[in-house]
C-alpha positions as CSV (number, residue, x, y, z in Angstrom):
1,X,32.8,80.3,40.6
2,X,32.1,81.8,43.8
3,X,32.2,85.6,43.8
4,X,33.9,87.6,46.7
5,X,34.8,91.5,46.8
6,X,38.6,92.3,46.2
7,X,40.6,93.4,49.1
8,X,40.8,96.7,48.2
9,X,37.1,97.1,47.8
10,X,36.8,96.1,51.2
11,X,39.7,97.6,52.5
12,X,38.3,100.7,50.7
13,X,35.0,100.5,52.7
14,X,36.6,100.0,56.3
15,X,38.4,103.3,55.8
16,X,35.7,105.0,54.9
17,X,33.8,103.6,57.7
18,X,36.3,104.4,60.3
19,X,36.3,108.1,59.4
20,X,33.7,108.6,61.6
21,X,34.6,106.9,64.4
22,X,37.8,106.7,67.1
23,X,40.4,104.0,66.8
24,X,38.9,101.5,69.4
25,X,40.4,98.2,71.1
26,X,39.1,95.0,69.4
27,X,39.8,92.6,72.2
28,X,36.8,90.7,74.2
29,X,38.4,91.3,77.4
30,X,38.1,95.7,76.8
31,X,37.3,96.6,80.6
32,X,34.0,98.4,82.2
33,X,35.7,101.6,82.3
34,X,37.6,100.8,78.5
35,X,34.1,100.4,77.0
36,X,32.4,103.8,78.9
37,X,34.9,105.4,77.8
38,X,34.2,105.0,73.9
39,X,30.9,104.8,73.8
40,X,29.5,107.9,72.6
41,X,26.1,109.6,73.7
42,X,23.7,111.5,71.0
43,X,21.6,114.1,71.6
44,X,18.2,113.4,69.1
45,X,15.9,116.6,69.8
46,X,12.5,115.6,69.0
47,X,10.0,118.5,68.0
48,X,12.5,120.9,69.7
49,X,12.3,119.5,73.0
50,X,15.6,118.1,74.4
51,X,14.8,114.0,74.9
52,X,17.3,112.5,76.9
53,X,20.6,111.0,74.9
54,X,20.8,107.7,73.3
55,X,24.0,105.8,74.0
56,X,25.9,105.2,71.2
57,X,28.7,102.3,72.1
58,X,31.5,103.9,69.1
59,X,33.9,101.0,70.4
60,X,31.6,97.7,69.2
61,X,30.4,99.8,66.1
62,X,34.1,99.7,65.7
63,X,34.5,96.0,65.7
64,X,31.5,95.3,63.9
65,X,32.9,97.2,61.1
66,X,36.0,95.9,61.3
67,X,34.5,92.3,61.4
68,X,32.2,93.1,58.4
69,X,34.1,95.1,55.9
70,X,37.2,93.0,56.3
71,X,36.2,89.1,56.8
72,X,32.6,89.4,54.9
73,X,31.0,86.2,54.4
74,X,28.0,87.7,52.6
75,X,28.7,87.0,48.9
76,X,29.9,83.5,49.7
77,X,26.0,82.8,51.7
78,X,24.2,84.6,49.0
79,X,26.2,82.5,46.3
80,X,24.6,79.2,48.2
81,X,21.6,80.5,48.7
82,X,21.3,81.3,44.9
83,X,23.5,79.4,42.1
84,X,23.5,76.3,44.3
85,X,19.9,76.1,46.5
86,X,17.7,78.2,43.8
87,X,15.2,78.9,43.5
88,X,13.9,78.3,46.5
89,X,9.8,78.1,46.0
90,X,8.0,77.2,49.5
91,X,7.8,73.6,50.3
92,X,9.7,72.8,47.6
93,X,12.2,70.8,47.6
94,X,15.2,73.0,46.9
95,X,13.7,75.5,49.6
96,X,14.1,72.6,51.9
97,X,17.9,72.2,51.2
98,X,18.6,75.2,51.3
99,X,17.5,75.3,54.6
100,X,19.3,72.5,55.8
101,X,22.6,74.1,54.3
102,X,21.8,77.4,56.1
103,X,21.0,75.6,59.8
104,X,24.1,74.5,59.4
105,X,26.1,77.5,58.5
106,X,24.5,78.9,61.3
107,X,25.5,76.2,63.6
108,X,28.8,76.7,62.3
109,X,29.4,80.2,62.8
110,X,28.2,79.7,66.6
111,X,24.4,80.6,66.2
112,X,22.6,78.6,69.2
113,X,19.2,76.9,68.9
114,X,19.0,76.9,65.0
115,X,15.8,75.1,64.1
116,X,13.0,75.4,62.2
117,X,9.6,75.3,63.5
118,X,6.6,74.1,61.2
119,X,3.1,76.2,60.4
120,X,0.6,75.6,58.3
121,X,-1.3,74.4,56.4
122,X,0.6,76.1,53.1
123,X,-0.2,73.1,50.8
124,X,2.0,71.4,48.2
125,X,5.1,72.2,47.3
126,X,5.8,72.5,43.6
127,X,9.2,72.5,41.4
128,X,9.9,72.5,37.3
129,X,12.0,69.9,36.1
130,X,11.9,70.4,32.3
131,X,10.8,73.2,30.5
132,X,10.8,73.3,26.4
133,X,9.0,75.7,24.1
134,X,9.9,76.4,20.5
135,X,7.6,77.8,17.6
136,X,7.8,75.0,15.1
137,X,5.5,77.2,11.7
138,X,5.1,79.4,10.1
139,X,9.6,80.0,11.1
140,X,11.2,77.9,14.0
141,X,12.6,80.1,17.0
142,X,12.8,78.9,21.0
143,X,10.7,81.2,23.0
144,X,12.0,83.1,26.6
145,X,9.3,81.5,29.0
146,X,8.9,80.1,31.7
147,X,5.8,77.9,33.2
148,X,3.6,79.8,36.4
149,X,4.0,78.0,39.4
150,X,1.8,75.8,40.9
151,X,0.4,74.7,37.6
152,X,0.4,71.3,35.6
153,X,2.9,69.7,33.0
154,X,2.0,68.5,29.3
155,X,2.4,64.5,29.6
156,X,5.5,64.8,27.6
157,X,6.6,66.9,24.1
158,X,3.4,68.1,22.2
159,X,2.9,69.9,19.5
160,X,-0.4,72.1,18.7
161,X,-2.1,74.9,16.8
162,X,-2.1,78.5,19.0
163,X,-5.1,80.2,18.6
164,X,-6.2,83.5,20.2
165,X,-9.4,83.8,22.9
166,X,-8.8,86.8,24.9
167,X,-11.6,85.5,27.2
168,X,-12.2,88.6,29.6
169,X,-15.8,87.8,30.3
170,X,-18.5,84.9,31.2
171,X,-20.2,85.6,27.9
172,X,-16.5,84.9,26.1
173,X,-16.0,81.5,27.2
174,X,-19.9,80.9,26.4
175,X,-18.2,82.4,22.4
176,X,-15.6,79.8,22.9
177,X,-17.0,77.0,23.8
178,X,-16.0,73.8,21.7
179,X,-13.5,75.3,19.8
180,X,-10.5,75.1,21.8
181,X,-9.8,71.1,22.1
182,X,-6.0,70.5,21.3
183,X,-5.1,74.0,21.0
184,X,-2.5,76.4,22.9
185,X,-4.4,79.6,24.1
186,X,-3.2,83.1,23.9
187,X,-5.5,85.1,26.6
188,X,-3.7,88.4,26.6
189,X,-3.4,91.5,23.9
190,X,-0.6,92.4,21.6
191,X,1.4,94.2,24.9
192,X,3.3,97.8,23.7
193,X,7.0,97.5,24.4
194,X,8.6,101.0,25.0
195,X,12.2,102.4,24.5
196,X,14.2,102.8,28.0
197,X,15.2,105.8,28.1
198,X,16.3,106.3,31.3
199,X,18.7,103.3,33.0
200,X,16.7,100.8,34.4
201,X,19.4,101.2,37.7
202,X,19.6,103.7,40.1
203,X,20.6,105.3,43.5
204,X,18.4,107.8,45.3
205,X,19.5,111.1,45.0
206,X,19.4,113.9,48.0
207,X,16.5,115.4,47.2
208,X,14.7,112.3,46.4
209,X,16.1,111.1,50.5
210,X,14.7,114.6,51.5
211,X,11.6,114.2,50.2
212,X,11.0,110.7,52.0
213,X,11.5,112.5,55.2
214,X,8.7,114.7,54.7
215,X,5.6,113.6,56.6
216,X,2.9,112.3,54.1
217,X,-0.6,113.9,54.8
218,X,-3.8,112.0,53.7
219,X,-6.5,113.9,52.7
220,X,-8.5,111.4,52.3
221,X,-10.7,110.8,49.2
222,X,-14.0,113.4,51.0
223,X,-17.3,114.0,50.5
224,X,-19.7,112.3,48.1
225,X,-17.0,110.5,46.2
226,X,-18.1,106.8,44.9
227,X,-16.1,104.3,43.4
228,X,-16.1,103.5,40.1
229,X,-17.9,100.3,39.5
230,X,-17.8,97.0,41.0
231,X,-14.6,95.3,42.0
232,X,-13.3,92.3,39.5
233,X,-14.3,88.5,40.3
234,X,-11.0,87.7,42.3
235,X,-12.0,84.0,40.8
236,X,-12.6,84.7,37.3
237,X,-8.6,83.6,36.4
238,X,-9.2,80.3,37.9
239,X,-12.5,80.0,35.9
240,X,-11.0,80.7,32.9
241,X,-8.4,78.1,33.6
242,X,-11.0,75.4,34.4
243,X,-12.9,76.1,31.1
244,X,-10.0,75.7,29.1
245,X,-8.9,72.5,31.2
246,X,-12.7,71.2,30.3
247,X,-12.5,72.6,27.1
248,X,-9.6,69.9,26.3
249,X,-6.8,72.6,25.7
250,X,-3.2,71.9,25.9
251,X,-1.9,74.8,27.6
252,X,-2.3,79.1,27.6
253,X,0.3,81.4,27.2
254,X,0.2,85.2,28.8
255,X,3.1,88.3,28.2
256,X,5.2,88.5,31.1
257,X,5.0,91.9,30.8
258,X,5.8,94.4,33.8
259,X,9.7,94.7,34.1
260,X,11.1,96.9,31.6
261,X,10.1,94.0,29.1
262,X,13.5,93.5,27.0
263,X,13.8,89.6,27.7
264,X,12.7,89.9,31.3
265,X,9.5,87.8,32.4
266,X,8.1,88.7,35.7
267,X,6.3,85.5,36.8
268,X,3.3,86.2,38.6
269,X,1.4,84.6,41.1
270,X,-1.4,81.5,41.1
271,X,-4.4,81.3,43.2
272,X,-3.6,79.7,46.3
273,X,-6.5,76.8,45.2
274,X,-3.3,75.6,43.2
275,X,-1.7,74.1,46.1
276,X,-4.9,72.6,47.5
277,X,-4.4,68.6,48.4
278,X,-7.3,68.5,45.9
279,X,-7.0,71.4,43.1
280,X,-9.2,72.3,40.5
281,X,-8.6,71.0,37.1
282,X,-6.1,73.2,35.0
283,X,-3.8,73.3,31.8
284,X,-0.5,74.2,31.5
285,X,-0.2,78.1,31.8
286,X,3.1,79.9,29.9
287,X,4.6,83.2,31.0
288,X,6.3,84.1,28.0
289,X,8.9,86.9,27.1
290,X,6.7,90.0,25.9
291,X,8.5,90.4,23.1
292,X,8.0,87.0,21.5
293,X,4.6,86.6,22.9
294,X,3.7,89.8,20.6
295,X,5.7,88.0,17.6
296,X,3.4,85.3,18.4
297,X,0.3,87.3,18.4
298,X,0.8,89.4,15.2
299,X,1.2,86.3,13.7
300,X,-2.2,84.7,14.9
301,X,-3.6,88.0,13.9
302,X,-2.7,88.1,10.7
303,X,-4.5,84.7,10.3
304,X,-1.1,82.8,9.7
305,X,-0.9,79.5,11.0
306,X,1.2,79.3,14.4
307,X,1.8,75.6,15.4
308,X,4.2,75.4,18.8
309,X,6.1,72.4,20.8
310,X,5.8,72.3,24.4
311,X,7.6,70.1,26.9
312,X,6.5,70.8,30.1
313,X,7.4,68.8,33.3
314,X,6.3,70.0,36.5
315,X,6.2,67.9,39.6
316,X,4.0,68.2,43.1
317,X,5.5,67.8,46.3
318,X,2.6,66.6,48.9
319,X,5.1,65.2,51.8
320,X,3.8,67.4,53.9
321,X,1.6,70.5,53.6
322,X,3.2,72.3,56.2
323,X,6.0,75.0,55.8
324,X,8.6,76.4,58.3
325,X,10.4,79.1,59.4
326,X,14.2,79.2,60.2
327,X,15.2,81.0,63.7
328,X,18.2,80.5,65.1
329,X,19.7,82.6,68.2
330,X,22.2,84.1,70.2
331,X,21.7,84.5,74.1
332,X,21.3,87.0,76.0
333,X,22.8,87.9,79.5
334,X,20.8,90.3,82.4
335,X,18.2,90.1,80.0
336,X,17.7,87.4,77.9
337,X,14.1,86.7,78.8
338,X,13.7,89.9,76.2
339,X,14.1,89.4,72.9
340,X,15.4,91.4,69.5
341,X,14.6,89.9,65.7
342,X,15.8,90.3,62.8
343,X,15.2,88.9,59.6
344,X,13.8,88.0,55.8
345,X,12.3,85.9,53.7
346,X,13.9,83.0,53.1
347,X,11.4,81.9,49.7
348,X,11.6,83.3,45.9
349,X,9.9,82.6,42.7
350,X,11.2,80.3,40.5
351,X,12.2,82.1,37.4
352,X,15.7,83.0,38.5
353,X,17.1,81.8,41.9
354,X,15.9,84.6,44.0
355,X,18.7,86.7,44.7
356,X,17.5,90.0,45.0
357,X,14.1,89.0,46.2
358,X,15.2,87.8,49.0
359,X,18.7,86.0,49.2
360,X,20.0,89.5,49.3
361,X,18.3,89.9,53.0
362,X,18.5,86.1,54.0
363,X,22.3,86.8,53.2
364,X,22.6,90.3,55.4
365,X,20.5,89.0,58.0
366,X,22.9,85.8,58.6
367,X,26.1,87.9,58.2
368,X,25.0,89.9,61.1
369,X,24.2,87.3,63.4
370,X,27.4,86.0,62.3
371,X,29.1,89.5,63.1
372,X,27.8,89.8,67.0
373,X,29.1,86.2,66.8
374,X,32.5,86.2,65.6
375,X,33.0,90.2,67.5
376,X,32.3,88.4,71.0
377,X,30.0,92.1,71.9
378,X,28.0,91.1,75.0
379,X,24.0,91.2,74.5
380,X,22.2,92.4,77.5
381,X,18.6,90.5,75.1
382,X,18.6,87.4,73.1
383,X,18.9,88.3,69.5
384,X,17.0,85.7,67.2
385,X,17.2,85.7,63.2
386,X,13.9,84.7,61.5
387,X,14.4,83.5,57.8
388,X,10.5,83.3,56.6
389,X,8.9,81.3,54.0
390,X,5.4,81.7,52.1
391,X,6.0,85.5,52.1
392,X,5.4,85.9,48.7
393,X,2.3,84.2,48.9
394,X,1.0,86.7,51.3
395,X,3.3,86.9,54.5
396,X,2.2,83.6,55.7
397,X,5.1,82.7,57.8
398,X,5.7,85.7,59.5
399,X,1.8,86.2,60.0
400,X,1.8,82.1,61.6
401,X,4.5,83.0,64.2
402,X,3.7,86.8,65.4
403,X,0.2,85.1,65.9
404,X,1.4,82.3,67.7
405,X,3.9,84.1,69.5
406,X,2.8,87.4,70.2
407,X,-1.2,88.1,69.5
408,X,-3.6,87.5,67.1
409,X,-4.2,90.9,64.9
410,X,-8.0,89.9,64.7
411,X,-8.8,90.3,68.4
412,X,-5.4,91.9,69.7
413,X,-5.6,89.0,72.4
414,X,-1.5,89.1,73.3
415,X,0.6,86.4,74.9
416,X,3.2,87.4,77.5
417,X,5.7,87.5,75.2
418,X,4.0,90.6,73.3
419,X,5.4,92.9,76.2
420,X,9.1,91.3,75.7
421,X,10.7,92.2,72.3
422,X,12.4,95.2,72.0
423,X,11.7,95.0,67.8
424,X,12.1,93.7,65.1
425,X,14.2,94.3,61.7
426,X,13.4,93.4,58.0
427,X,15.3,93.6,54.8
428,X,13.8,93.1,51.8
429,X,14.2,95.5,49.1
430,X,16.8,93.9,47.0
431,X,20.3,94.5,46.7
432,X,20.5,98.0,47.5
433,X,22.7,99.9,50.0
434,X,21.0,100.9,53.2
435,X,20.0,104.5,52.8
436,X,17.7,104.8,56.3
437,X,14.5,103.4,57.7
438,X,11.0,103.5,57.1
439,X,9.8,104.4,60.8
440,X,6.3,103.1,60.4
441,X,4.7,106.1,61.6
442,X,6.4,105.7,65.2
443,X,7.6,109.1,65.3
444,X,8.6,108.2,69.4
445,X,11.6,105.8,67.8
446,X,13.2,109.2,65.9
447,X,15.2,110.0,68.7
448,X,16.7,106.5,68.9
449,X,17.8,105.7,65.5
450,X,19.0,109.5,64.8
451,X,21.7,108.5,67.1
452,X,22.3,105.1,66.2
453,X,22.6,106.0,62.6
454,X,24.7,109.0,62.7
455,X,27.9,106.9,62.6
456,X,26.7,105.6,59.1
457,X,26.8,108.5,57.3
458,X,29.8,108.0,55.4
459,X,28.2,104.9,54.2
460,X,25.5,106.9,53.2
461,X,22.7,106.2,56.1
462,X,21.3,109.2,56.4
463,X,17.2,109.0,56.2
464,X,14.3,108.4,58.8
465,X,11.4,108.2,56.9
466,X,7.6,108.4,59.1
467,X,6.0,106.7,55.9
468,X,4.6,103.2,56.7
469,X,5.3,101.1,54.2
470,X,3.8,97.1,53.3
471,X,3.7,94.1,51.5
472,X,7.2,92.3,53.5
473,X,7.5,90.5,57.1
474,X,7.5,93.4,59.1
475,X,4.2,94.1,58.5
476,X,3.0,91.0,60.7
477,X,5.0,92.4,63.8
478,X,3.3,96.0,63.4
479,X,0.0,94.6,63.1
480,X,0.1,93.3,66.4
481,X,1.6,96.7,67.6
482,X,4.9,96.0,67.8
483,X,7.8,98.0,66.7
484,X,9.0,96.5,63.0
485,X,10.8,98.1,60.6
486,X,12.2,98.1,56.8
487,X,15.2,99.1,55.6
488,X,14.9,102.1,53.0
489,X,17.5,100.8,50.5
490,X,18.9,102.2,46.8
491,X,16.6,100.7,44.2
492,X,19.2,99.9,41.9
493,X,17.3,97.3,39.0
494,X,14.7,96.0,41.6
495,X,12.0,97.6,40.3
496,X,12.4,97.8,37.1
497,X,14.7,94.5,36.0
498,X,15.2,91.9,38.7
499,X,12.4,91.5,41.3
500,X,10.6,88.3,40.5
501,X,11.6,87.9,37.1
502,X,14.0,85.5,35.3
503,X,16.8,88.0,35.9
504,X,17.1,87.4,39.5
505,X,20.1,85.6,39.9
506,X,23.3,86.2,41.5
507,X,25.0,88.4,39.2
508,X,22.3,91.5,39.7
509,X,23.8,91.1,43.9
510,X,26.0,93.9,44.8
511,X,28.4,93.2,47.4
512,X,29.7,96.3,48.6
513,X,26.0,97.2,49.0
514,X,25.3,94.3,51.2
515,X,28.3,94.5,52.6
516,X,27.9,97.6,54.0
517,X,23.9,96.7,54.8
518,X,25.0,93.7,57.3
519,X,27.1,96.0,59.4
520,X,24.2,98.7,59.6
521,X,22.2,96.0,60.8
522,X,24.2,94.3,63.3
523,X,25.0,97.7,65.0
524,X,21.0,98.6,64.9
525,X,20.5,94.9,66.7
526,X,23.6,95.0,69.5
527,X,22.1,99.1,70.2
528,X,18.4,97.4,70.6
529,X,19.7,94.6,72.6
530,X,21.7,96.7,75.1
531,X,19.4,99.7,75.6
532,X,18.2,100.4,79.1
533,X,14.3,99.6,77.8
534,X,12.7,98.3,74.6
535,X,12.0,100.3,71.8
536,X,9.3,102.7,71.8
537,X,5.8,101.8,70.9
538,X,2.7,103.1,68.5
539,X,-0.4,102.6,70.4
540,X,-1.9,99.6,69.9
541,X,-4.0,99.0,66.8
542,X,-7.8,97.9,67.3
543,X,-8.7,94.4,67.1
544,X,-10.0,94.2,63.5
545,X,-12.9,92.1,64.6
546,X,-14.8,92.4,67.8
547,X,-14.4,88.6,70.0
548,X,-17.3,86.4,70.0
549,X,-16.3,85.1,74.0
């Protein structure tokens, strides 16, 4: 049931790993003089100026590999994580236990302080515990859907006429009005459905790894250049979803169109008044399969009658309207008042069980802490593992505790702990081998992880790219002017199959990927903990607003 890699594959891997380093002692007891002896120092010109050399300690990158490649636990924490604690939706329920399984894996392996420490308000949790819809006329056939999140059930089986009201506008639901009682609601357009031609998986190739190394120049948009028209109502969804709940209608169904289509619904989000203690009044909204909800629509259109069945049972959790996030640590020595982070999110969407987005990272993250762990490698700095929640909501948890720890990005007021982490380390692009890092613009780090990477080669690290890139937890950290940085990783199916669709389950994991990816990572965090001095710095952003004290 459980998947792990074959021996060989990861036999395979620690060969090709070792290639590029010496044959080092594994023992916890290796002397001063043992350990300055194989540690390597790298030479990372910058600009063409020689910077002074980056240690490089070839002896634990040794042992880490050898811990990794060879006693992985990876698979086996992304299998809980997924087939047995997914999907894991925050404040749900299921989020909640998979928690409490992985504070005590962590606990397990040796990980000190594991806890999880509440923010909020994030509202009520949410879960589906029954999920039926079949077209019952003109022909009978079970429809891929799946329900959007946050939304409510149908009191039980029901069956009901599907009309089409592709309400885009005020004036539309003005057109509609008293004619939509008992029915099922199709709001979006017959959807085109292309060939693949090209395979929805891939690696990067050189040239594509090249080109992310190039600095990216903005030009900016210049002179005299106006936008083109006003911005949409960001409300008008909900609207349309309160006329149709006043209206008397049963439910609405939408394409879940956006992933390469073929059977794959990509479950978007809800307004976050859906997890209000007091929400608006709604109607069951469908996210159906592209493919059938254009069956569905060609029918309508062609004035045949379309009657479906619908069994929707959705539950709200309203316990608590508070989330969390998971830390747990491992202390440091001389300088454990300083502090290196890692981590991921720890929440998915609820169409599959959320492996790529984000057990993938939860799982790397863990095996590394598990890696310094089991390896015994000393750690000048306290490393501590964040696993978020509410980052696909908008970063939530990772934006609660860098503003409670660290400084609000508002008024770049900064706590004393601001001045004592050395950095922090995301993953969160899926499945994909670890290719390089996105340097965030921090062009002063260069010299740093040129040398800390160049032992990864063989397992194909090779890239530091300036571009900044968004939208996961490291964001929160550089927003406060701290150093945090993503992973550049293969896309594989991410962006065109898996990521938040129903096709996000275990079996789209690769493991010698993540493998690989959890070594990369511990190595990066034992270099950052053990370094003479934190991690270079940007210069601080400005306080997006201007303090009213």
């Amino acid at each position: 049931m459980k998947s792990t890699l074959p021996a060989a594959s990861a036999a395979a891997l620690l060969v090709l790993a070792a290639a590029v380093v010496p044959h080092a002692q594994t023992s916890t007891g290796q002397s001063a003089v043992q350990r300055e002896r194989s540690a390597a120092t790298v030479s990372a010109p910058l600009d063409g100026v020689a910077t002074r050399p980056e240690p490089v300690d070839l002896a634990a990158i040794q042992r880490i590999k050898d811990e990794g490649l060879q006693r992985s636990q990876v698979m086996d924490t992304a299998w809980y994580l997924t087939d047995v604690h997914g999907p894991r939706l925050t404040n749900s329920p299921r989020i909640r236990s998979a928690a409490a399984w992985a504070s005590k894996r962590l606990s397990d392996w040796g990980i000190s302080n594991v806890r999880q420490e509440s923010w909020g308000p994030f509202g009520r949790g949410w879960s589906n515990e029954k999920f039926t819809a079949t077209i019952v006329g003109p022909q009978s056939f079970p429809l891929i859907a799946f329900p959007r999140a946050w939304t409510p059930g149908t009191d039980g089986p029901v069956t009901a006429e599907v009309v089409a009201a592709p309400i885009r506008t005020d004036q539309d639901m003005t057109a509609w009005s008293g004619k939509l009682k008992g029915k099922v609601v199709l709001l979006g357009n017959i959807t085109e459905v292309r060939a693949l031609f090209t395979p929805l998986g891939r690696r990067f190739t050189p040239q594509e790894l090249m080109d992310l190394e190039a600095q990216p120049v903005n030009a900016g948009r210049g002179r005299g250049v106006r936008g083109g028209g006003p911005p949409p109502d960001p409300n008008f969804t909900q609207r349309v979803m309160q006329f149709l709940a006043k209206e008397g209608a049963v439910a609405s169904l939408e394409p879940a169109t956006g992933r390469s289509d073929h059977g794959a619904i990509l479950v978007t989000n809800a307004p976050a008044s859906y997890r209000d203690a007091n929400p608006p009044a709604l109607v069951a909204q469908i996210m159906v399969a592209t493919e059938h909800y254009n069956r569905i629509a060609r029918l309508v259109e062609q004035k045949l009658p379309v009657q479906i069945e619908l069994n929707v049972e959705d539950r709200f959790h309203g316990e608590t309207l508070d989330s969390f996030t998971l830390l747990g640590e491992l202390p440091g020595t001389d300088r454990a008042d300083e502090v290196v982070m890692l981590g991921a999110h720890f929440d998915s969407w609820h169409a599959g069980t959320g492996a790529t987005d984000n057990a993938a990272g939860s799982a790397v993250m863990m095996e590394a802490m598990r890696i310094l762990k089991a390896t015994g490698l000393r750690l000048r700095r306290t490393v501590r593992l964040a696993l978020w929640t509410g980052e696909e909501q908008g970063l939530l948890g990772s934006r609660a505790y860098t503003k409670q720890q660290f400084g609000d990005p508002e008024t770049m007021t900064l706590k004393p702990a601001h001045a004592r982490l050395a950095g922090y380390f995301n993953m969160d692009n899926g499945s994909g081998a670890i290719r390089g890092v996105y340097l965030q613009g921090n062009d002063a780090v260069r010299p740093v992880f040129s040398a800390w990477l160049e032992p990864f080669r063989a397992l194909g690290m090779t890239t530091l790219s300036m571009r900044s890139v968004g939208a996961t937890d490291h964001v929160a950290f550089d927003q406060v002017g701290l150093p945090g940085f993503q992973f550049i990783q293969d896309p594989l199916e991410y962006g065109t199959h898996s990521h938040h669709t129903n096709m996000d389950v275990y079996d789209r994991l690769q493991g010698e990927d993540l493998m690989k990816n959890a070594v990369i990572v511990a190595s990066f965090v034992y270099h950052a903990a053990n370094r003479d001095g934190l991690l270079p710095r940007k210069a601080l952003p400005p306080a997006r607003r201007t303090s009213t004290q």
